[in-house]
BANUNU-851695 format. One line per 4 residues: number of its first residue (from 1); for each residue x, y, z of N, C-alpha, C. Coordinates in steps of 0.1 Angstrom, whole numbers, plus 5000, padded with zeros to 4 digits. Example, Ala and Ser with C-alpha at 12.3 -4.5 7.8 and 13.67 -1.06 7.14 Angstrom:
1) 5132/4943/5078/5123/4955/5078/5132/4967/5078 ~ 5128/4978/5071/5137/4989/5071/5129/5000/5079
// end
This chain:
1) 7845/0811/9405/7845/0811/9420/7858/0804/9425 ~ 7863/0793/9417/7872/0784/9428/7891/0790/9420 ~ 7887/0799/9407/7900/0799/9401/7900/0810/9399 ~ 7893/0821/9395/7890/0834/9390/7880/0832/9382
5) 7876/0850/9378/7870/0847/9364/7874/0846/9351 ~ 7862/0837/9345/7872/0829/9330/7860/0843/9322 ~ 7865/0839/9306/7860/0847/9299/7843/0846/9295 ~ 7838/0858/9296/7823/0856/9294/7814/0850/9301
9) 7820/0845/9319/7811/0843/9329/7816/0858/9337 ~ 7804/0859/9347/7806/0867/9358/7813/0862/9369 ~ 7821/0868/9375/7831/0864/9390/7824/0867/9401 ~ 7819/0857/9406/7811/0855/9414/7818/0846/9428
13) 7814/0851/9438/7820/0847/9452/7811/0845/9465 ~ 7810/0833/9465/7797/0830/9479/7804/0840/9492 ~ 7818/0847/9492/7822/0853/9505/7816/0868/9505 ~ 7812/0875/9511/7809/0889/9509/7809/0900/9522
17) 7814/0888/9536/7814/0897/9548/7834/0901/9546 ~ 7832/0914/9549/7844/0920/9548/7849/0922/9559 ~ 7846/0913/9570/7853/0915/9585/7867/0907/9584 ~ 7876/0909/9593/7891/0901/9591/7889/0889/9601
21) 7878/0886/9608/7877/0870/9614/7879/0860/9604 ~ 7889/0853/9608/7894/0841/9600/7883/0830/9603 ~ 7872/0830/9612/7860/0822/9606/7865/0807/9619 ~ 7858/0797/9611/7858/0785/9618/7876/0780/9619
25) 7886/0786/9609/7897/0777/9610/7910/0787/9610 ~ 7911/0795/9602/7919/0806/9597/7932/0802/9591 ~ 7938/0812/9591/7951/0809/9580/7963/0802/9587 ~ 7964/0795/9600/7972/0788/9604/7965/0773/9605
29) 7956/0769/9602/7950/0759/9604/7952/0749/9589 ~ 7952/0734/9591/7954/0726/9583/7943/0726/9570 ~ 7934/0728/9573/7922/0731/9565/7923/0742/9556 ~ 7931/0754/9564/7934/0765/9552/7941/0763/9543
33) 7953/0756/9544/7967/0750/9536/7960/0736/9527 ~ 7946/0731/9528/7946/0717/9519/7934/0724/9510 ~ 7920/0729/9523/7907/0730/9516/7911/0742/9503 ~ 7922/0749/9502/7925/0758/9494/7928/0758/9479
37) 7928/0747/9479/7938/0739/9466/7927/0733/9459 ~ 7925/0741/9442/7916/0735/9437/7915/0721/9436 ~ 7927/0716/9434/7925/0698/9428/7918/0690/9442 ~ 7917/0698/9453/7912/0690/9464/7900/0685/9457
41) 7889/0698/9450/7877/0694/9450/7875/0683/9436 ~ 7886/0675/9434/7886/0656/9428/7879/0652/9435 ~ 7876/0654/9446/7879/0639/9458/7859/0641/9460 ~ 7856/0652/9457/7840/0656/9456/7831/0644/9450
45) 7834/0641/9436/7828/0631/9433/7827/0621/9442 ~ 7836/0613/9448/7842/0603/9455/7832/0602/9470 ~ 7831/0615/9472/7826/0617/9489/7808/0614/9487 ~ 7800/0623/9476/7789/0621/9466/7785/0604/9466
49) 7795/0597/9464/7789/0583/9455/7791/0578/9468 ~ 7800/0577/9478/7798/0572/9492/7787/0577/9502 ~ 7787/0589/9499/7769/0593/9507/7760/0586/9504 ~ 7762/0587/9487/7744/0579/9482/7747/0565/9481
53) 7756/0557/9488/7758/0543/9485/7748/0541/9497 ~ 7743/0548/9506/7734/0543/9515/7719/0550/9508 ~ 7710/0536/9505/7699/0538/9499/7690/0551/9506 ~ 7692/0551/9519/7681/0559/9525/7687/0577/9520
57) 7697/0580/9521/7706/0591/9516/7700/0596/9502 ~ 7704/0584/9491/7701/0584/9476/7687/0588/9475 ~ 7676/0582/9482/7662/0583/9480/7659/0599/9483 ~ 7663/0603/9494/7662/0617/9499/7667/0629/9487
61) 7678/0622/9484/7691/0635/9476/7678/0632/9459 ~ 7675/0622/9457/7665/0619/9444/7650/0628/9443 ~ 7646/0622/9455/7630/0628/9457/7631/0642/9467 ~ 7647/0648/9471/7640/0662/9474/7650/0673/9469
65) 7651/0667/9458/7665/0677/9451/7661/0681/9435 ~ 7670/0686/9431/7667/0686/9416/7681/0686/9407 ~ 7690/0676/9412/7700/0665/9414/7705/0659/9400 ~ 7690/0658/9393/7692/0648/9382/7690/0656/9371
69) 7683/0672/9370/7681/0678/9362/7693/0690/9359 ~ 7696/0691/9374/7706/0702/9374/7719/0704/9383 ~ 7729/0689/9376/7742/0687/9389/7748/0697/9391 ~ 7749/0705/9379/7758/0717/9377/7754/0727/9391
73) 7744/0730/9389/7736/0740/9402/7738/0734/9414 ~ 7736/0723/9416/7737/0714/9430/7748/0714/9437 ~ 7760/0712/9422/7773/0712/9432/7779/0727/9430 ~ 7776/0736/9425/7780/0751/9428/7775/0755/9446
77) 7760/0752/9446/7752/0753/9455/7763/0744/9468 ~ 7766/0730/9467/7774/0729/9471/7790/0733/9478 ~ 7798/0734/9465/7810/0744/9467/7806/0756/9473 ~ 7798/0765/9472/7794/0778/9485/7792/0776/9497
81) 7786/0763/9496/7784/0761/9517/7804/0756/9518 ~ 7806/0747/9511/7824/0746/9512/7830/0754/9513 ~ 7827/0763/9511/7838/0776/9508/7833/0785/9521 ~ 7818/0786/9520/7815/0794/9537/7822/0784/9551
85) 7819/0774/9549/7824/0771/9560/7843/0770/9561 ~ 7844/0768/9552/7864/0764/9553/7869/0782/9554 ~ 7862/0788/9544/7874/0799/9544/7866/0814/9546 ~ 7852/0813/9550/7845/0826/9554/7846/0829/9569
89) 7836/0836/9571/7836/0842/9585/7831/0836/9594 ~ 7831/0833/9607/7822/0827/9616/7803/0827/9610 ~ 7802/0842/9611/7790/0846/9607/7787/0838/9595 ~ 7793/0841/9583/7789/0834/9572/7789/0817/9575
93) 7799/0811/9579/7797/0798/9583/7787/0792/9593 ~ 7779/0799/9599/7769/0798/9607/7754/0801/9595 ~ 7760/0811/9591/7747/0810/9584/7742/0802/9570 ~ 7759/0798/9564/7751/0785/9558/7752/0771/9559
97) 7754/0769/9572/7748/0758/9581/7736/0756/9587 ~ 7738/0769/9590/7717/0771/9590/7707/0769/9582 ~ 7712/0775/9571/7701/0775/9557/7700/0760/9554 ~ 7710/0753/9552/7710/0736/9547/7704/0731/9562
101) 7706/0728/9576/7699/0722/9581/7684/0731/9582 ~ 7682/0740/9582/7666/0745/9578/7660/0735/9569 ~ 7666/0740/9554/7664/0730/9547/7661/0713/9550 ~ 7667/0705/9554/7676/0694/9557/7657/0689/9568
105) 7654/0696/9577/7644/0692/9585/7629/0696/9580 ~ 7632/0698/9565/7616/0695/9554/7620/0685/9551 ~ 7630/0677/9554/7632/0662/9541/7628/0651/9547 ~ 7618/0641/9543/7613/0628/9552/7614/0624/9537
109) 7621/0618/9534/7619/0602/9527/7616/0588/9533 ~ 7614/0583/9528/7612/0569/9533/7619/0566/9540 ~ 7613/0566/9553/7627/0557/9567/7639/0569/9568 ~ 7634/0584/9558/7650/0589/9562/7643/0601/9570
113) 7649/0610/9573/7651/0620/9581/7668/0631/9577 ~ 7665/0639/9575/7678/0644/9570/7690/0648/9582 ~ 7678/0655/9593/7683/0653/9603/7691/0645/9615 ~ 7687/0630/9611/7696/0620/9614/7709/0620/9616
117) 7711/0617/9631/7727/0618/9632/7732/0603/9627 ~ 7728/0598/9628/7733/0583/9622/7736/0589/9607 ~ 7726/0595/9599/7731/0595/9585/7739/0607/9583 ~ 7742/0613/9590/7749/0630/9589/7759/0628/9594
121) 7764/0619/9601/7777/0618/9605/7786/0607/9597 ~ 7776/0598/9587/7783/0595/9575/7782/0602/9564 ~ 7775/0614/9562/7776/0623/9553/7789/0635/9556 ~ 7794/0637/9570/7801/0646/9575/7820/0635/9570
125) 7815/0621/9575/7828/0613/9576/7833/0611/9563 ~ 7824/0609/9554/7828/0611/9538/7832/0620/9531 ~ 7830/0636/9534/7837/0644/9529/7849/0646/9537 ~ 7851/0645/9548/7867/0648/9550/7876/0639/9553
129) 7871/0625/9548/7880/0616/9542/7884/0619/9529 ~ 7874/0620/9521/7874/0624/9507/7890/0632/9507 ~ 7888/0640/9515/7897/0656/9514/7912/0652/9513 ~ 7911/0641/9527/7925/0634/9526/7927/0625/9521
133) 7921/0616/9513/7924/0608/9504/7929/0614/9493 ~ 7921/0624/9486/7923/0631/9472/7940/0642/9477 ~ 7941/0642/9491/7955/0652/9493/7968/0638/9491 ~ 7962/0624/9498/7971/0620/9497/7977/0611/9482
137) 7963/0611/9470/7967/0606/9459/7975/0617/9449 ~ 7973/0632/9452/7978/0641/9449/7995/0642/9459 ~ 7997/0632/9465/8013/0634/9465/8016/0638/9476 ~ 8007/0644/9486/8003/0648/9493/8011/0641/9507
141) 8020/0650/9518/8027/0640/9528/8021/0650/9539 ~ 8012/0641/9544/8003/0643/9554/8008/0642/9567 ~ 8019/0645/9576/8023/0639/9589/8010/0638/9599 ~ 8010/0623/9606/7999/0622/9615/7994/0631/9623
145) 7999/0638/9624/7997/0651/9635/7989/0657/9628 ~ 7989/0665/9614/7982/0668/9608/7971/0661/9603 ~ 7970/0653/9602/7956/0646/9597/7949/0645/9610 ~ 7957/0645/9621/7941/0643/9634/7939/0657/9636
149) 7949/0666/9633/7946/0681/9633/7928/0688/9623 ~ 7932/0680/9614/7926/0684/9603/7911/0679/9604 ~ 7908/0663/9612/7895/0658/9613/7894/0665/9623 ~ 7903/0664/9634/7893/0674/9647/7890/0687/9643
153) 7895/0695/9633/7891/0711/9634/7874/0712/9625 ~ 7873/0698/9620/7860/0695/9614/7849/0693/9615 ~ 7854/0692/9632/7843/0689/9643/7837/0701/9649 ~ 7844/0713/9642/7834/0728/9642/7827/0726/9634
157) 7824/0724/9622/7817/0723/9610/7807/0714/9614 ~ 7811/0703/9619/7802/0692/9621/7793/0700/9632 ~ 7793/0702/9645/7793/0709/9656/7778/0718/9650 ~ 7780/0726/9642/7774/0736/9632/7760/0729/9622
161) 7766/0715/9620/7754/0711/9611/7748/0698/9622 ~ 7746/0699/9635/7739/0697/9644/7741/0684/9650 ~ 7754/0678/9644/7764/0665/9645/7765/0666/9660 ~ 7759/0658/9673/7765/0659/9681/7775/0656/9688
165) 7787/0658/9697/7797/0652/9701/7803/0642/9698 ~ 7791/0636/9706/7792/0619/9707/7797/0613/9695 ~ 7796/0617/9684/7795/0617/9669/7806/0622/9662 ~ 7810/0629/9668/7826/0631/9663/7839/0626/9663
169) 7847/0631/9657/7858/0618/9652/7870/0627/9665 ~ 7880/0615/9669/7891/0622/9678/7899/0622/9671 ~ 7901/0618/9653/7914/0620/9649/7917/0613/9632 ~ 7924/0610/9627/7923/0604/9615/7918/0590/9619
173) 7924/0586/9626/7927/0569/9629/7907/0564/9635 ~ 7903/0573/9641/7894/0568/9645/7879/0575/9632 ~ 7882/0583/9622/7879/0581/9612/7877/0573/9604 ~ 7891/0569/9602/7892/0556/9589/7884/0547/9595
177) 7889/0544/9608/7881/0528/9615/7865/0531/9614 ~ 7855/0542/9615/7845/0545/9616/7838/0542/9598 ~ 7849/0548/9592/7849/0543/9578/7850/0529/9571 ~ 7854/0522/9578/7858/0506/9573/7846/0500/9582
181) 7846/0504/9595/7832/0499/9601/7817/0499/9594 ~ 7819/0509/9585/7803/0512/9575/7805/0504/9564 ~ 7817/0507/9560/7816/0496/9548/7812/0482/9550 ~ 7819/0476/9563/7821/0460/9560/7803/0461/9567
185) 7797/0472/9574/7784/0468/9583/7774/0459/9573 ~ 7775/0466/9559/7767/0459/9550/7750/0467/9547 ~ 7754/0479/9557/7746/0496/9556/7746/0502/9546 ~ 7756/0498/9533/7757/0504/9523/7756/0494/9509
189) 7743/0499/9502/7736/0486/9491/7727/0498/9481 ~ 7739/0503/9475/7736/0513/9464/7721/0507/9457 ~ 7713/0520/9454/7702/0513/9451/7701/0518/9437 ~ 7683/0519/9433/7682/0525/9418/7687/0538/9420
193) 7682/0546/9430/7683/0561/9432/7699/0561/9431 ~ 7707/0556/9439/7720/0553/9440/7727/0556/9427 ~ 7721/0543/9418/7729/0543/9406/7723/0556/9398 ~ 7711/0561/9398/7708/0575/9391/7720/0588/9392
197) 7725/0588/9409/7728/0599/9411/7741/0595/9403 ~ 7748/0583/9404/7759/0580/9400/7762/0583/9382 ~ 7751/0576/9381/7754/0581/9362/7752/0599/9361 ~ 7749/0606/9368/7747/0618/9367/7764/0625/9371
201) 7767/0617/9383/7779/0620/9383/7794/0615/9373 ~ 7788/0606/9373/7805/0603/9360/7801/0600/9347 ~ 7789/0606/9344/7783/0607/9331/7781/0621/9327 ~ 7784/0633/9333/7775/0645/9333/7769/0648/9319
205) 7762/0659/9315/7761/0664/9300/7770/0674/9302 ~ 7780/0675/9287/7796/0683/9291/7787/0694/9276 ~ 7791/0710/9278/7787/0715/9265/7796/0718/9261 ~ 7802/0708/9256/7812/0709/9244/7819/0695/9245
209) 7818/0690/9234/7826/0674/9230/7841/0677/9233 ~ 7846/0688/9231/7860/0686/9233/7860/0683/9249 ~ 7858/0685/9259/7857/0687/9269/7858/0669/9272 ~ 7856/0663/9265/7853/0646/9265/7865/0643/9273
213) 7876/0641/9265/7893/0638/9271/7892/0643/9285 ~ 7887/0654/9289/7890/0658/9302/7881/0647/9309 ~ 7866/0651/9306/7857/0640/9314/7860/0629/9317 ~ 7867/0618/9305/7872/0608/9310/7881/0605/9321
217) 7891/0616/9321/7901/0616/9333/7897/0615/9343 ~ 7886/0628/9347/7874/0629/9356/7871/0617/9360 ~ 7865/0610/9351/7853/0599/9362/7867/0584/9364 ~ 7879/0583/9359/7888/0574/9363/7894/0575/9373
221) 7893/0592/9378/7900/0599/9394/7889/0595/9405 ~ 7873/0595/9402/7869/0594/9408/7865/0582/9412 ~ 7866/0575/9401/7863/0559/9406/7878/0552/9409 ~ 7886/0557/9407/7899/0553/9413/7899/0557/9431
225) 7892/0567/9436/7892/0567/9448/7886/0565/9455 ~ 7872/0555/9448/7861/0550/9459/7870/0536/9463 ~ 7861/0527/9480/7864/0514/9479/7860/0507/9472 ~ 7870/0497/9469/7868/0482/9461/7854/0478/9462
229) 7847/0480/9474/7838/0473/9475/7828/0483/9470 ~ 7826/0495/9469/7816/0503/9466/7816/0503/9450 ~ 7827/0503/9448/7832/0497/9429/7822/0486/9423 ~ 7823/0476/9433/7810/0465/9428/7798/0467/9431
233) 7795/0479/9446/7780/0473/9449/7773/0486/9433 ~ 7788/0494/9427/7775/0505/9418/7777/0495/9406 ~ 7783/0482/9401/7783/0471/9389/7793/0478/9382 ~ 7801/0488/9391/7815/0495/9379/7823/0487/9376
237) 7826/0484/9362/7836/0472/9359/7854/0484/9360 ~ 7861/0474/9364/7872/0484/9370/7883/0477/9365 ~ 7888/0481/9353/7902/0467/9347/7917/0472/9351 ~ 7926/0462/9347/7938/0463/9352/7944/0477/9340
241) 7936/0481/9329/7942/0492/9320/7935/0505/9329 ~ 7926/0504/9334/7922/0520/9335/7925/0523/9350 ~ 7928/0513/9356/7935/0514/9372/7945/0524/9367 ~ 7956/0514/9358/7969/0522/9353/7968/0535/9347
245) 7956/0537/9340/7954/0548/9333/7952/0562/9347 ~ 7942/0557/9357/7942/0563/9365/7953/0572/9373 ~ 7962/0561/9378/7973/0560/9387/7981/0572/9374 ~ 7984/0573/9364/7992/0577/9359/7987/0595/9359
249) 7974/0596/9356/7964/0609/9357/7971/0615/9370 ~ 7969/0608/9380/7980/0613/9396/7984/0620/9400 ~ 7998/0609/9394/8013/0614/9391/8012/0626/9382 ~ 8005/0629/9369/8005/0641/9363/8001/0648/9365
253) 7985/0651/9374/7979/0663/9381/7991/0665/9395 ~ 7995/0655/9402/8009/0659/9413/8017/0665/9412 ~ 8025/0663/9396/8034/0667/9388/8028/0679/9386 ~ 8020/0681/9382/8015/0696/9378/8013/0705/9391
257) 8012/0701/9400/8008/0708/9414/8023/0711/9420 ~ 8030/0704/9416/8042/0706/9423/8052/0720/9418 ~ 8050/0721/9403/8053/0730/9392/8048/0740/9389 ~ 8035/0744/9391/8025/0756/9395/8027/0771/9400
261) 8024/0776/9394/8024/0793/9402/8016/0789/9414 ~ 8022/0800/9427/8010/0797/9434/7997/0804/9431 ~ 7994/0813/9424/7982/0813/9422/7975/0808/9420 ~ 7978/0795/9407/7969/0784/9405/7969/0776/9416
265) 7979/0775/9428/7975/0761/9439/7970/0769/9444 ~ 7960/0782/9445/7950/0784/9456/7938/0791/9447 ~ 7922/0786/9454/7917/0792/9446/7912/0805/9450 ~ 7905/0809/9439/7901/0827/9441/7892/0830/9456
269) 7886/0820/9458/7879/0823/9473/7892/0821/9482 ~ 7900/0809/9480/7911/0808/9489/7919/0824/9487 ~ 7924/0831/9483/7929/0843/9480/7920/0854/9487 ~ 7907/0855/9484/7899/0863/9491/7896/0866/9505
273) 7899/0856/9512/7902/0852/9525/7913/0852/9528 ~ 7926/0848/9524/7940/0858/9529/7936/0871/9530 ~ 7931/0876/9517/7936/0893/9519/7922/0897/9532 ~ 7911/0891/9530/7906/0895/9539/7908/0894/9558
277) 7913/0888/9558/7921/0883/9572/7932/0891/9574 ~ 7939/0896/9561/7955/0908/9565/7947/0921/9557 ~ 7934/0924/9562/7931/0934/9559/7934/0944/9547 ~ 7937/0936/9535/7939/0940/9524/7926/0936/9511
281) 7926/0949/9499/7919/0946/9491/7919/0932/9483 ~ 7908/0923/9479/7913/0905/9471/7917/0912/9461 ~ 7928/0904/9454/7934/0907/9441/7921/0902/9430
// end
C-alpha cells in the first residue's frame, strides 16, 4: 500500500473512489508534499507512545482493541484512515472519519470516553507533530509559513473527527506550546496498559530474524523522537551511544531521501492520487 506491490503480497489500496476531487487538501497543499513520503510514517511510533502516555487513552486502546494480539492489523487499519484522509476524496475522507468516530462512541473505559475532546485533541496534536518532527529529523527545511500552513489544514481532519473549533491549533507555534503545556501538566503517567502497548511497539514479533538489524534502527528512531521526559515516565534507559547511534540512522535515512528516485520519495497511494486528480490511469 505505502510503496507498491512487493513479491507474493496482493496490492492493495484503501483509495477506490475514481473522482478527480483532490479531497480535504489536494496537490498544492503542504500535507500533499510531506504526508506523501514514506519515511514520514517513522514518526508513527512516536505519535502512538505519546497518545498512550495518558493512562486513560492506554486503558481504552488495551481493553477495546486487539492492539496486543495484532499491531500489524491495527496499524495497517490505521495507515487507511491516513491515507483516506491526506490523499483520498472528500467522500472517502468523510467516510472514514465516520467509521472510527462510530466506532470511538462504543468505547467507555474507565473515566474515558473516546469521544472526549480533551483526549482527541491530544490524540489529533500528536500525530501532526509527529509529522513535523519526523520531516524535520529527516533534514527536512520547513519555513514557518509552512508549518502553520500544514497544522491549520489539519484542522479539516480534525473538524471531521468531531474536534471542535475551540480545540484547534492557529499554527505550529501554538501547537508546540499546547504540546509542552501537556507534558509539564503532569496529565501524562504512562501506566501498565501504557507500557504494554509500548513493548508491542518497539518490541514487535518480526517474521524473520534477519529483519532484526532493521528493527533496531526502528525502535532507536522512535525513541529518539519522543520527549525526554516521556523517555523516563516509559523506564527507557537512553545512553550517550544509542543517542549517537540514532542521530547517525538520520543523517543516513536523509542522505538517502535526498538521493532517491522520486518514485521511492512518494508512496503508491501518494501516486494514485496524483494521477487521480490529473485524470490519468495510477501507474
Amino acid at each position: 500500500m505505502l510503496v507498491g506491490p512487493l513479491p507474493g503480497l496482493p496490492a492493495t489500496s484503501p483509495l477506490h473512489d475514481p473522482s478527480p476531487d483532490p479531497g480535504l487538501f489536494g496537490p498544492g497543499s503542504v500535507t500533499w508534499r510531506l504526508a506523501g513520503e514514506p519515511l514520514l510514517l517513522l514518526g508513527g511510533g512516536r505519535a502512538l507512545l505519546m497518545q498512550v502516555a495518558h493512562p486513560l487513552i492506554a486503558a481504552a486502546v488495551v481493553e477495546h482493541s486487539d492492539f496486543a494480539h495484532d499491531p500489524y492489523g491495527r496499524l495497517l487499519r490505521t495507515l487507511e484512515w491516513a491515507a483516506a484522509i491526506s490523499m483520498g476524496t472528500t467522500a472517502e475522507a468523510r467516510a472514514a472519519c465516520a467509521a472510527v468516530t462510530a466506532r470511538h462512541r462504543q468505547v467507555v473505559a474507565d473515566g474515558y470516553a473516546a469521544g472526549d475532546p480533551v483526549l482527541a485533541r491530544w490524540v489529533h496534536a500528536t500525530l501532526v507533530e509527529s509529522m513535523l518532527e519526523t520531516e524535520l529529523r529527516l533534514g527536512g527545511r520547513i519555513a514557518a509559513a509552512d508549518g502553520d500552513r500544514f497544522v491549520v489544514e489539519w484542522n479539516a481532519a480534525a473538524a471531521l473527527m468531531d474536534l471542535p473549533e475551540s480545540a484547534q491549533f492557529r499554527g505550529a507555534a501554538h501547537l508546540h506550546a499546547y504540546i509542552d503545556a501537556t507534558l509539564a501538566s503532569g496529565a501524562l503517567r504512562p501506566s501498565a496498559a501504557s507500557m504494554e502497548i509500548a513493548h508491542a511497539v518497539l518490541h514487535p514479533p518480526l517474521p524473520s530474524p534477519l529483519l532484526a538489524p532493521l528493527d533496531h534502527v526502528l525502535r532507536l528512531t522512535t525513541i529518539s523522537l519522543l520527549p525526554t521526559s516521556l523517555r523516563r515516565g516509559y523506564g527507557i534507559d537512553w545512553s550517550r551511544r544509542e543517542d549517537l547511534v540514532a542521530r547517525a540512522a538520520w543523517r543516513s535515512l536523509a542522505a538517502a531521501r535526498r538521493v532517491a528516485p522520486r518514485r521511492l520519495r512518494l508512496t503508491a497511494v501518494g501516486r494514485q492520487a496524483a494521477s487521480r486528480v490529473a485524470g490519468r490511469t495510477p501507474p
